[in-house]
VOBA-1610 file (N, C-alpha, C; in pm, whole numbers, padded with zeros to 5 digits, always signed):
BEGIN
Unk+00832+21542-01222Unk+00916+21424-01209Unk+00907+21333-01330Unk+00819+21352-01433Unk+00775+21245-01548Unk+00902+21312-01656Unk+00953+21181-01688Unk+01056+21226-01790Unk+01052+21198-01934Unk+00936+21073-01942Unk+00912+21005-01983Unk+00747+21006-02076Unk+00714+20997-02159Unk+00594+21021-02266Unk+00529+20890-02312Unk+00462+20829-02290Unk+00425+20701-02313Unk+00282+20736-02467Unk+00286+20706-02568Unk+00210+20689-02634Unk+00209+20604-02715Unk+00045+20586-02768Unk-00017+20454-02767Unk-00094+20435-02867Unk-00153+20386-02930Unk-00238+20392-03076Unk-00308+20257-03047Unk-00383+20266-03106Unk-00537+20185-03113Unk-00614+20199-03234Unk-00656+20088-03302Unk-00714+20033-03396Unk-00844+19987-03351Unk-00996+20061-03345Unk-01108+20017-03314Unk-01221+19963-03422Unk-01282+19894-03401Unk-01429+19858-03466Unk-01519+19863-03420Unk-01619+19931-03454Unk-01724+19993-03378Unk-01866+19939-03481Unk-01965+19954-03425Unk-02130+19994-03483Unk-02177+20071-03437Unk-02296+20156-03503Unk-02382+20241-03473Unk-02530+20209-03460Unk-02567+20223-03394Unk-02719+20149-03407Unk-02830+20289-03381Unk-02896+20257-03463Unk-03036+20387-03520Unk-03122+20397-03522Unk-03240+20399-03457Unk-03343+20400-03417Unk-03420+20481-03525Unk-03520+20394-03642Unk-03601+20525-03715Unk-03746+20446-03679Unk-03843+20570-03712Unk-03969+20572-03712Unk-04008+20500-03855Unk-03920+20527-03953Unk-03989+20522-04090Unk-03880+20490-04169Unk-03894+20370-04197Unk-03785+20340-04295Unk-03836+20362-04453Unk-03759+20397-04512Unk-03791+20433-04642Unk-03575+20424-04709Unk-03647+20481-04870Unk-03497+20513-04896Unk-03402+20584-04869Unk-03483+20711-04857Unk-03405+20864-04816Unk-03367+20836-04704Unk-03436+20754-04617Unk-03337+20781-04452Unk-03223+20657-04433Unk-03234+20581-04570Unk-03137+20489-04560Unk-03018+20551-04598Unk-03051+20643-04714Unk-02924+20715-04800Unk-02871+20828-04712Unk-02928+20901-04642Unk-02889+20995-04581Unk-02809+20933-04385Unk-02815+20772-04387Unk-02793+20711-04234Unk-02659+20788-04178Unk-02591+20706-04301Unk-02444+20748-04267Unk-02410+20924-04186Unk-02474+20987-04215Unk-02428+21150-04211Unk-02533+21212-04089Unk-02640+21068-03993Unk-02714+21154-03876Unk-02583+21066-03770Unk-02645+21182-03681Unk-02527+21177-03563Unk-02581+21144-03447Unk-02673+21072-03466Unk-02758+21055-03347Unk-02763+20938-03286Unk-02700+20845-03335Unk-02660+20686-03313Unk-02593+20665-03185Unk-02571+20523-03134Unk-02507+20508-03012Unk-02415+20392-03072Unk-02281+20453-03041Unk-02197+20345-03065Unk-02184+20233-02949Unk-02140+20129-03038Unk-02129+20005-02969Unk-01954+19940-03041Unk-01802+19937-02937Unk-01739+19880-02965Unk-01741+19743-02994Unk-01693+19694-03092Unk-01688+19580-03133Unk-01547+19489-03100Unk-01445+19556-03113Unk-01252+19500-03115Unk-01217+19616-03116Unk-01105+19594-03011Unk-00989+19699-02979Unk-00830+19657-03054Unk-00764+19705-03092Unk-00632+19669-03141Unk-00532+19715-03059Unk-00456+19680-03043Unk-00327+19794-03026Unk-00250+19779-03113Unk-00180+19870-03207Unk-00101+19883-03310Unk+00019+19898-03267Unk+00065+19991-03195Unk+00234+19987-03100Unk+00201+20101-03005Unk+00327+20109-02904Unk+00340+20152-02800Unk+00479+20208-02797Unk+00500+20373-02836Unk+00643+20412-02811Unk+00650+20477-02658Unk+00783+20499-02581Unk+00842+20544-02483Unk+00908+20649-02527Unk+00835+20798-02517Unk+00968+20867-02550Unk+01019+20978-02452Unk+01181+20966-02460Unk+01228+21081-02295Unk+01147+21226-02360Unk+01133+21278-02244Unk+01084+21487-02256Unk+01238+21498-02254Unk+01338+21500-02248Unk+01463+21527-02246Unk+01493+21590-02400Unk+01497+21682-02442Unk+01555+21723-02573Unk+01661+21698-02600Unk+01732+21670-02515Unk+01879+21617-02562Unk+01885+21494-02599Unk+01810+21363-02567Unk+01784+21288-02599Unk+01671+21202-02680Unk+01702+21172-02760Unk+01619+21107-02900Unk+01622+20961-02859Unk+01672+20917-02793Unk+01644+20711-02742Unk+01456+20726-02745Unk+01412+20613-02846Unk+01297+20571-02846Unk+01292+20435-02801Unk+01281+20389-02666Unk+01221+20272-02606Unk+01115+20207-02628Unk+01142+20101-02672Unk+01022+19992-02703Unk+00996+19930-02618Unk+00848+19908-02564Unk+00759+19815-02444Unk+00796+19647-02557Unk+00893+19586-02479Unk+00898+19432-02552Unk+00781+19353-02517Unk+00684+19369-02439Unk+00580+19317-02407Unk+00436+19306-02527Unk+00456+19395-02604Unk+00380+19441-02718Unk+00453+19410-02843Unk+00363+19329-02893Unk+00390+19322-03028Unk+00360+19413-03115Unk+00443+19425-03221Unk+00397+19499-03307Unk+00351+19490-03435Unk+00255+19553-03464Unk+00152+19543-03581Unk+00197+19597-03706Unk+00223+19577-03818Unk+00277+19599-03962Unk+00146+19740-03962Unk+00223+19851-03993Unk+00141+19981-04008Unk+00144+20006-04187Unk+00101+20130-04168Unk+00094+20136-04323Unk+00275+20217-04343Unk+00332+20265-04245Unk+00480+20309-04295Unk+00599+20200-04273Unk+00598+20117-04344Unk+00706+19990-04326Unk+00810+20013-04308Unk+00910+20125-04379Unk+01011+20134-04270Unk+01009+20134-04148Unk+00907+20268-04066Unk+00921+20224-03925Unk+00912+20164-03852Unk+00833+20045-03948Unk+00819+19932-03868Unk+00893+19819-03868Unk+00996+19841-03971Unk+01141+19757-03937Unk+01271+19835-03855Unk+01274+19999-03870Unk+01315+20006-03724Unk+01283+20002-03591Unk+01140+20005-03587Unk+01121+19892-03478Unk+01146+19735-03410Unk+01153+19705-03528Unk+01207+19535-03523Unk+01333+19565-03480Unk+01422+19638-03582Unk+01597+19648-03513Unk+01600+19687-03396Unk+01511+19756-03318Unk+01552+19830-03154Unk+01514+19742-03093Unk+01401+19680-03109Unk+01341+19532-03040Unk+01507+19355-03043Unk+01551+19390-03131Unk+01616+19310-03177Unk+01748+19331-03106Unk+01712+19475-03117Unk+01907+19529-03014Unk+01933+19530-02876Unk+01753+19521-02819Unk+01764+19492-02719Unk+01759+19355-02626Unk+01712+19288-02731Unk+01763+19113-02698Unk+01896+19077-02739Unk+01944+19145-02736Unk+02091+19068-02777Unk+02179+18990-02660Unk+02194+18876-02715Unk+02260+18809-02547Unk+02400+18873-02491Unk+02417+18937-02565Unk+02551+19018-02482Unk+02529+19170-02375Unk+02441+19216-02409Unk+02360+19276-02301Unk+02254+19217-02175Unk+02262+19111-02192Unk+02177+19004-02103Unk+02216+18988-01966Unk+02338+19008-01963Unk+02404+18978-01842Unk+02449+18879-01817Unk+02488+18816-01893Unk+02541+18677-01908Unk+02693+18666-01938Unk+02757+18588-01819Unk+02919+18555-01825Unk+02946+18436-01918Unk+03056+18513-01926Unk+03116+18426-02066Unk+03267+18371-01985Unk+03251+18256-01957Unk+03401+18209-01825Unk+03447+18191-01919Unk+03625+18204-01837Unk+03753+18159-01913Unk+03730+18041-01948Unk+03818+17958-02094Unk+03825+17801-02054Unk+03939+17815-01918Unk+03936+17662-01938Unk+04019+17605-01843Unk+04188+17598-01866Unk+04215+17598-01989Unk+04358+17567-02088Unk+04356+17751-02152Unk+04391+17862-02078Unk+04414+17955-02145Unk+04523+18044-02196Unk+04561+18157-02257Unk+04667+18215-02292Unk+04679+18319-02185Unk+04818+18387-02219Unk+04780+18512-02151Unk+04961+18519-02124Unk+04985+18620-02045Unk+05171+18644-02008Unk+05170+18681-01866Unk+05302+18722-01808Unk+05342+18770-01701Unk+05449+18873-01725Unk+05418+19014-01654Unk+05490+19112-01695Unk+05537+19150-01487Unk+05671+19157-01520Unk+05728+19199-01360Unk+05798+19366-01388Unk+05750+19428-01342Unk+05773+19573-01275Unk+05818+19586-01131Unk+05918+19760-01161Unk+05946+19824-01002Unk+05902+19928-01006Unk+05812+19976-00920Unk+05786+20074-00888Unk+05828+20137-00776Unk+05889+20240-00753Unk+06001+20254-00691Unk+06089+20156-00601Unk+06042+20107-00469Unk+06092+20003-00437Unk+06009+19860-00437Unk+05889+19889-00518Unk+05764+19782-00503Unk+05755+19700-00619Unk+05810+19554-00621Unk+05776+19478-00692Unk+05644+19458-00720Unk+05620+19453-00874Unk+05426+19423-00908Unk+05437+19341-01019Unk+05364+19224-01010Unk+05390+19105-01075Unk+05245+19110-01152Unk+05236+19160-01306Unk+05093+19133-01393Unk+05097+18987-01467Unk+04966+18923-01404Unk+04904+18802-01479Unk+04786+18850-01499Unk+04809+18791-01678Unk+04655+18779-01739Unk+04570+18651-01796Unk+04480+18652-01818Unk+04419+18530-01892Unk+04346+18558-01998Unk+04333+18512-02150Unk+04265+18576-02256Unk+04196+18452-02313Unk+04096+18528-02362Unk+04023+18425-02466Unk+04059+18384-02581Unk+04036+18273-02621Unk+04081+18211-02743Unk+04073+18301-02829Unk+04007+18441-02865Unk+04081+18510-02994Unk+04125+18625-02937Unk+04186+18579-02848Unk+04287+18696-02732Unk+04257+18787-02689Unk+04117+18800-02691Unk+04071+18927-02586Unk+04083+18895-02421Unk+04110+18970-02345Unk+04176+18938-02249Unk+04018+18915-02149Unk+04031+18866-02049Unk+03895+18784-01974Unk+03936+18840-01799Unk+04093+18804-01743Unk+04123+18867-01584Unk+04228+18892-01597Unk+04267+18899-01469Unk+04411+18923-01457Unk+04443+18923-01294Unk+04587+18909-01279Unk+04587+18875-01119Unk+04705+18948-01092Unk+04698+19017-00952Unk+04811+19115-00932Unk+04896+19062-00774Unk+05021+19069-00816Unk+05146+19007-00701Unk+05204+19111-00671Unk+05219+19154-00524Unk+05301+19255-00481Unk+05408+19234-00403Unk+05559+19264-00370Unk+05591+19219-00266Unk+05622+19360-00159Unk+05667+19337-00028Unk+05680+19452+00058Unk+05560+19497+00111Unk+05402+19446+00086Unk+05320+19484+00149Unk+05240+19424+00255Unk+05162+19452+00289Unk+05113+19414+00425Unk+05026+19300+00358Unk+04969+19213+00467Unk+04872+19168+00439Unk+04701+19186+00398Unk+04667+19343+00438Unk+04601+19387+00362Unk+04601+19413+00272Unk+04670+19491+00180Unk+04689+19551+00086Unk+04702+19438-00016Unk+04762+19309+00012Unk+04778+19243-00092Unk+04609+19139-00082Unk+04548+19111+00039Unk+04425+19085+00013Unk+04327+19202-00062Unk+04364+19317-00098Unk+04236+19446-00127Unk+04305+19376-00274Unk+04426+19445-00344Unk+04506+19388-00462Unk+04405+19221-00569Unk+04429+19162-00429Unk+04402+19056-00525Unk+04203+19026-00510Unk+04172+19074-00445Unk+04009+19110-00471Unk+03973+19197-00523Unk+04052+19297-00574Unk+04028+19368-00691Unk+04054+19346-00793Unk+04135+19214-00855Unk+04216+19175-00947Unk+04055+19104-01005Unk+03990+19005-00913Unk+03903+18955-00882Unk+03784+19027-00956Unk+03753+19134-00881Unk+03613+19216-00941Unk+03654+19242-01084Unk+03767+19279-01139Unk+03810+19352-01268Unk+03795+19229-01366Unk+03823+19121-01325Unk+03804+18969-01394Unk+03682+18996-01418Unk+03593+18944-01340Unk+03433+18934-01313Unk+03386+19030-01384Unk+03413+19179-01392Unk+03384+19266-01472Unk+03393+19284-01622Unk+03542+19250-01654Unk+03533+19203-01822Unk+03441+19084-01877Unk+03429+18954-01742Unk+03375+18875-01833Unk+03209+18868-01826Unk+03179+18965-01758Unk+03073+19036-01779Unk+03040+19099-01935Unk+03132+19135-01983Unk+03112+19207-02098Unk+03152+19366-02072Unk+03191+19422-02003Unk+03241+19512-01943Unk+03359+19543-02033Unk+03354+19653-02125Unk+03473+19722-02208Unk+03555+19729-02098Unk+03729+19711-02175Unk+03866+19727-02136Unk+03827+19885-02076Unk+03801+19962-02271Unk+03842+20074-02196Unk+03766+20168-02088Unk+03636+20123-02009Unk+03628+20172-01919Unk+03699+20195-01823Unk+03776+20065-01778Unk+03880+20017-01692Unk+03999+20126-01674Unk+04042+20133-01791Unk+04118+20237-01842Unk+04128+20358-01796Unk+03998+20445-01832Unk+03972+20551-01856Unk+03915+20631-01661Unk+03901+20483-01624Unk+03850+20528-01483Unk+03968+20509-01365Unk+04054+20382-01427Unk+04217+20400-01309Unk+04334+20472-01388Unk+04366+20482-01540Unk+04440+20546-01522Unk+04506+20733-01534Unk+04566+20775-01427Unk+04594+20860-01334Unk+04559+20913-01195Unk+04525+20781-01139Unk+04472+20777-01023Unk+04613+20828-00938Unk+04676+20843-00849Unk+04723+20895-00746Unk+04739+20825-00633Unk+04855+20789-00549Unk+04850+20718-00452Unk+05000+20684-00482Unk+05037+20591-00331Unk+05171+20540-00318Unk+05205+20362-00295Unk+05310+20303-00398Unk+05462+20344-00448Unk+05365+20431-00573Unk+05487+20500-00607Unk+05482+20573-00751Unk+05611+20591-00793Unk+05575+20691-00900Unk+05756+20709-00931Unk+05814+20638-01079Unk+05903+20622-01098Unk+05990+20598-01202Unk+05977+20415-01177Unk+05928+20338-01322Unk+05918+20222-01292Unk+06058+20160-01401Unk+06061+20057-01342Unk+06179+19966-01416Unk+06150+19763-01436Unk+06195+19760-01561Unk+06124+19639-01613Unk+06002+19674-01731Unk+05995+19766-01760Unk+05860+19794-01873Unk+05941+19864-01938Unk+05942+19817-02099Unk+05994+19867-02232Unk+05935+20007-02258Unk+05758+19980-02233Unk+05678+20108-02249Unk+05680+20201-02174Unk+05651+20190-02048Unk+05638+20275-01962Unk+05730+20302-01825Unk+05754+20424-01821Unk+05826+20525-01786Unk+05823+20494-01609Unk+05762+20583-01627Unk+05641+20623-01471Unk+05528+20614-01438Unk+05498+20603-01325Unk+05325+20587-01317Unk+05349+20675-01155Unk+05217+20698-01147Unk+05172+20759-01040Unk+05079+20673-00913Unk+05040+20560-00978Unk+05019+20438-00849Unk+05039+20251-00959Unk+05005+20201-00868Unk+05009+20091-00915Unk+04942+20035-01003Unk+04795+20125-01004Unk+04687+20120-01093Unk+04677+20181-01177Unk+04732+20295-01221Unk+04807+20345-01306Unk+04925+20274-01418Unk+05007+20246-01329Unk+05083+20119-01415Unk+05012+20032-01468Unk+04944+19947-01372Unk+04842+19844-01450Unk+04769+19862-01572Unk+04687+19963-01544Unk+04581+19960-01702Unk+04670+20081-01811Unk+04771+20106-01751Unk+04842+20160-01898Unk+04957+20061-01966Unk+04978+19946-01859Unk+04999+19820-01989Unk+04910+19733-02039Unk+04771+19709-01956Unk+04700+19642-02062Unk+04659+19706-02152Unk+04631+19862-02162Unk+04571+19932-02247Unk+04681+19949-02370Unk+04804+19957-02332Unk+04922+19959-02410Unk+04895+19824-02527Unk+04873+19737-02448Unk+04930+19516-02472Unk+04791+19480-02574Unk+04674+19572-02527Unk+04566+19510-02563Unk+04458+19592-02624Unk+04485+19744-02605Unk+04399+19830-02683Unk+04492+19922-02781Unk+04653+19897-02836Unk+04699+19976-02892Unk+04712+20156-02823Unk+04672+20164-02710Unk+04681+20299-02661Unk+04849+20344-02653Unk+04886+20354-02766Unk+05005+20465-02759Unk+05022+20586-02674Unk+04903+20624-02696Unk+04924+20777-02644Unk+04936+20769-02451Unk+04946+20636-02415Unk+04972+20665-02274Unk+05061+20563-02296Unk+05179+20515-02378Unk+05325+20489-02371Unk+05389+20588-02371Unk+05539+20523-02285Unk+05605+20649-02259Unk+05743+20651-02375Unk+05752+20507-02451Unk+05825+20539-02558Unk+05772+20476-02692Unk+05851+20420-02819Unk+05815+20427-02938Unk+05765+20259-02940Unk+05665+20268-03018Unk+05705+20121-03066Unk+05795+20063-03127Unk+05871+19974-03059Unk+05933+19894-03225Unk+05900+19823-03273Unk+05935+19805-03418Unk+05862+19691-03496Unk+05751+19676-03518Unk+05660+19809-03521Unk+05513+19822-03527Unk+05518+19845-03675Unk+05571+19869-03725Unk+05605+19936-03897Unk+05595+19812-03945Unk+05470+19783-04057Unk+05442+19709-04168Unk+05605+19713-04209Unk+05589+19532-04296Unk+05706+19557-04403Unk+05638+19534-04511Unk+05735+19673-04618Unk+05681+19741-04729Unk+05707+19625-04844Unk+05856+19553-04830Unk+05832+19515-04964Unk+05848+19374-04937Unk+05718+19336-04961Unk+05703+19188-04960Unk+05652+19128-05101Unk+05732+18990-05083Unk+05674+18957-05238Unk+05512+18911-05237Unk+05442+18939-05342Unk+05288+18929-05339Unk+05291+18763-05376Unk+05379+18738-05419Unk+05310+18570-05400Unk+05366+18473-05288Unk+05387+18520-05180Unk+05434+18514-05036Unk+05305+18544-04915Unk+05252+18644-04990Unk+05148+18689-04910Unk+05023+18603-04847Unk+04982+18576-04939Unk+04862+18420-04909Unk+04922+18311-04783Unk+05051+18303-04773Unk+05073+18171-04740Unk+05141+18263-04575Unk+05203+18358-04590Unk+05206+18477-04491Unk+05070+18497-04403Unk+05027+18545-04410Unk+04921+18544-04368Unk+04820+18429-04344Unk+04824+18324-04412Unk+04802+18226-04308Unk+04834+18141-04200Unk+05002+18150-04224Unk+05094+18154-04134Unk+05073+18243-03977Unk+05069+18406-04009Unk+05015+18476-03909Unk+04915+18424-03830Unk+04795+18385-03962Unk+04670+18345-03881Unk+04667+18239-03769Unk+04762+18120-03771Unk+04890+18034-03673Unk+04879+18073-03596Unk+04996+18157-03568Unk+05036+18239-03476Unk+04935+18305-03409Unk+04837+18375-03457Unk+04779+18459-03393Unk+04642+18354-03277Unk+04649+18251-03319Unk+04605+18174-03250Unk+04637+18079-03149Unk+04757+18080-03136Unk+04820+17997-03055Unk+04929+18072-02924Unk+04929+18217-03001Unk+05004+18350-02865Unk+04952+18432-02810Unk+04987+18492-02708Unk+04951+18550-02632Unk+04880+18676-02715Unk+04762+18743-02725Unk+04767+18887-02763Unk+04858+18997-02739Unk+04837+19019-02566Unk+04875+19110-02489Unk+05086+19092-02496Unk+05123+18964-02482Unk+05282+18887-02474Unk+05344+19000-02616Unk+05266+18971-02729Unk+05363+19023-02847Unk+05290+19147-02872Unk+05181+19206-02816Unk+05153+19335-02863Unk+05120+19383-02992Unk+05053+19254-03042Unk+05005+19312-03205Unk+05136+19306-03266Unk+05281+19275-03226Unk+05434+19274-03318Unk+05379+19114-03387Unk+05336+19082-03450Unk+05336+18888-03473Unk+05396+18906-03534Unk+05460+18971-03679Unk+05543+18964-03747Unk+05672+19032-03715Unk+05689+19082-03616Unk+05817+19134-03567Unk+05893+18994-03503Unk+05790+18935-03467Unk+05846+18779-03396Unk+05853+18658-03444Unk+05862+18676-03551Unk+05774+18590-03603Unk+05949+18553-03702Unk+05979+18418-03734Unk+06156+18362-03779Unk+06119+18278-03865Unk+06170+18309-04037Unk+06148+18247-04120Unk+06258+18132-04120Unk+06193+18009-04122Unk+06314+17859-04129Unk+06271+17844-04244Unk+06245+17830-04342Unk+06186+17789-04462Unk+06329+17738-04573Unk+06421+17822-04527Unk+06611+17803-04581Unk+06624+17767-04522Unk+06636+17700-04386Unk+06706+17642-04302Unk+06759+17506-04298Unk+06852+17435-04328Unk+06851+17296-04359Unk+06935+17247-04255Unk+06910+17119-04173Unk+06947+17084-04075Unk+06980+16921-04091Unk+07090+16867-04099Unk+07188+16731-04100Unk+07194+16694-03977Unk+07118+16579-03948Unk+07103+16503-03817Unk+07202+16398-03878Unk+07301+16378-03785Unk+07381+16215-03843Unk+07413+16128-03667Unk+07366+16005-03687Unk+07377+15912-03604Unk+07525+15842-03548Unk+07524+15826-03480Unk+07640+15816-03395Unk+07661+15647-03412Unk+07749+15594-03477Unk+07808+15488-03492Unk+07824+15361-03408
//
C-alpha cells in the first residue's frame, strides 16, 4: 500500500572517548585509527527531507514545508527546492475566492433550442476573465429551472475558486439530454445536443477562442494588414480603452472589428434663435 519513499539526511556531531592505560606519544598518534571508543552524540541536524512517489511514471518530488532547508554543498538543488517550496505557497492554490466586484461587465446571449428558450448571463472581471454566469429557461418546470440556476451557482463558485474555464468545457461539452437540436439566435453555433452543451460551447467560443467547437467562421477575426505605423502607438492605446471598459466574452476578442474611427468626423451644432 506505500506509494510513497520518505528520505531523510542528517548532519551529526559526535565524540569518542578512550580509555588508555598509558599515555605516551605513539598512542596519541595512532588514537584516531583504534576502534574501540564509545561514541557520544553531541548535535543532530537535519539537512532536508524529500517525498518521493514508487510510481515510475511519476517524477513529482514533494517537499515536507514543515522543514527547513539547509544550504548543501549542491546549490542548485537547493534553489530548486526553494522554487517547489515557493510553488506550493502560492495564494492561488490556497483556496482562496476571489469575489466579483459589485459594478461588473459581462453580456446576455438569448438562444432556441428547439422549442426552449435559454437566456446566458455572465459576469467578468475587470480584465475580463469571466467569474459566473446565470442561466434563464422558459417552458420548464419548476424544477428544472431551480437545478439550472443552482448549477449556474456552483459553476460561479467554481471559477471563482480558481477553477480553469476549460475544465468546465471539456467535462459538459457533448453531454446528451433533452431540448436539443438545431439552435437559433447564435451566429456561432449550429446545434447542440443539450443545453449544456450549448452553454460551454459559447463561453468557450466568447472566452477561450475555441473555434474548433464553432459551427461557423469567424468574422472579422483577420488582423488588418495595412496599417499606417505611425497610427499604431495611439491604436493600440486606444484598444487598450476599449479593452477595458467591454465586455470580453460581448465582442469576442473582434475590438477592432468594432471598434468606429470619428477622428474625420466634424459635427456643426447651431442654436436655435
Amino acid at each position: 500500500m506505500a506509494k510513497y519513499l520518505v528520505e531523510t539526511y542528517y548532519t551529526c556531531t559526535f565524540k569518542v572517548n578512550h580509555y588508555l592505560d598509558n599515555i605516551n606519544e605513539s598512542e596519541l598518534k595512532n588514537l584516531e585509527k583504534r576502534d574501540d571508543g564509545k561514541f557520544e552524540v553531541l548535535d543532530v541536524k537535519l539537512d532536508n527531507r524529500k517525498t518521493k512517489s514508487l510510481d515510475p511514471n511519476n517524477k513529482k518530488i514533494v517537499e515536507n514545508k514543515k522543514i527547513d532547508v539547509v544550504a548543501t554543498n549542491n546549490q542548485s538543488s537547493s534553489k530548486n527546492l526553494e522554487n517547489i517550496i515557493k510553488a506550493n505557497n502560492n495564494p492561488e492554490k490556497s483556496g482562496k475566492r476571489f469575489s466579483m466586484p459589485d459594478r461588473r461587465k459581462g453580456y446576455i446571449q438569448k438562444a432556441t433550442i428547439g422549442d426552449h428558450k435559454v437566456y446566458l448571463h455572465t459576469g467578468e472581471y475587470e480584465d475580463g476573465k469571466i467569474g459566473e454566469i446565470f442561466i434563464d429557461t422558459s417552458k420548464e418546470g419548476e424544477l428544472v429551472k431551480a437545478l439550472m440556476n443552482n448549477f449556474a451557482i456552483a459553476i460561479s463558485l467554481g471559477l471563482q475558486y480558481g477553477v480553469p474555464l476549460d475544465e468546465f468545457i471539456s467535462a459538459f461539452v457533448g453531454t446528451k439530454f433533452e431540448p436539443s437540436g438545431k439552435v437559433h439566435g447564435n451566429d456561432r453555433i449550429l446545434t447542440a445536443t443539450s443545453i449544456l452543451d450549448y452553454i460551454f460551447r459559447e463561453l468557450a467560443i466568447s472566452y477561450q477562442n475555441r473555434e474548433d467547437l464553432a459551427h461557423t467562421p469567424s468574422i472579422g477575426n483577420s488582423e488588418i494588414s495595412n496599417i499606417d505605423e505611425q497610427n499604431t502607438d495611439d491604436q493600440n492605446q486606444l484598444l487598450k480603452i476599449v479593452k477595458d471598459i467591454t465586455s470580453k466574452g460581448f465582442v469576442r476578442n473582434n475590438y477592432k472589428k468594432n471598434l468606429v474611427d470619428l477622428s474625420d468626423v466634424k459635427i456643426n451644432l447651431k442654436g436655435k434663435k
